[in-house]
N, C-alpha and C positions, 0 to 999 in steps of 0.2 A: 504494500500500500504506500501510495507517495505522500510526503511531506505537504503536497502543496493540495489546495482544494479542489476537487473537480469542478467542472462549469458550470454542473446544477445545484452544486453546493453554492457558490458563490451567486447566482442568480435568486438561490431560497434564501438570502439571507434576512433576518428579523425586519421589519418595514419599519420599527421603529429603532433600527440602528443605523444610523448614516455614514459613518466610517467605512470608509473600504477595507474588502477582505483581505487579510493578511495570513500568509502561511499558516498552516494548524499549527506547526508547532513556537512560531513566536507567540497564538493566543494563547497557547500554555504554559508557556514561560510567566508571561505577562498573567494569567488566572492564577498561577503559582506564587509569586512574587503578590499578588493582593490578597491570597490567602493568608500568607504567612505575616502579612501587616494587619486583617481583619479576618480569627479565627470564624467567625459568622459567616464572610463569604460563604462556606464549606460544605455548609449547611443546603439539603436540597430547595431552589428557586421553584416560582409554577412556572408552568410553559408559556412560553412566547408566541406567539401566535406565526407562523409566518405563510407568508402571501404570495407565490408566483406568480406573478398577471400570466407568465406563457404555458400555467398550468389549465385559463380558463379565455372564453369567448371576449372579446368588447364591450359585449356589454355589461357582461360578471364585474368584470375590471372597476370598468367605467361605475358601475353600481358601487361597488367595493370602496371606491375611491370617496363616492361621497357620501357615505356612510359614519368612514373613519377621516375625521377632520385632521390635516395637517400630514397626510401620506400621499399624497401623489406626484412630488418630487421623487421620494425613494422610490415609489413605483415607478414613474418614469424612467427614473435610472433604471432598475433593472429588466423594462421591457429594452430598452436602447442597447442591452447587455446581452441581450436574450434574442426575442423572435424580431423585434424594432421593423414595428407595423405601423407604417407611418400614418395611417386615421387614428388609431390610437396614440399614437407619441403625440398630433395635431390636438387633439382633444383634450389630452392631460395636460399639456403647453396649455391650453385658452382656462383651464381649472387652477392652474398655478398665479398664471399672470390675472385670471379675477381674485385670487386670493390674496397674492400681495396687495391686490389694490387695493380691498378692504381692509387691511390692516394697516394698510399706509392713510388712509379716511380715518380710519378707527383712532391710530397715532398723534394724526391734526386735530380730531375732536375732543382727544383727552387733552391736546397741549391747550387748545382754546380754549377749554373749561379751567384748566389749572393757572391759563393767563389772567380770565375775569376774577376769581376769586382774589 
């Protein structure tokens, strides 16, 4: 078995981790190394959910995506990694850039409220 992650490994990875994947075994060095600084780590975690988009349709995706608020960057990376179906890469693009915009609106209207007070 090799050191390094297969393709489907690295495409499954958690949607709510954004780092890119690194070697298996530098993440067990690095899990070994927070272990032994936080006996707790050690301790069995619950599962992590994780999301293939190239395991399901457009629409699944597309569903998935706005379901779970704040994942369709990660998703988009790993369909662009994966099957990078450009209707769906175009869609998760127009879901991200409406996203920033509300948050960048959402940003202004807390700064203007924080300015009148």
């Amino acid at each position: 078995m090799s050191d390094e992650m297969t393709m489907r490994e690295r495409r499954a990875i958690p949607v709510d981790r954004a780092e890119r994947a690194r070697p298996r075994r530098a993440v067990e060095v690095l899990e070994a190394a927070a272990i032994e600084d936080d006996p707790s780590l050690a301790e069995p975690q619950p599962a992590v959910e994780i999301f293939d988009p190239a395991d399901h349709n457009i629409e699944d995706v597309l569903r998935y995506v706005d379901e779970h608020e704040g994942v369709a960057a990660a998703v988009a990376e790993l369909e662009r990694s994966g099957k990078a179906r450009t209707t769906l890469l175009a869609q998760l693009d127009e879901r991200i850039a409406a996203a920033e915009a509300n948050a960048e609106a959402n940003d202004d209207a807390d700064k203007a409220e924080g300015n009148e007070n």
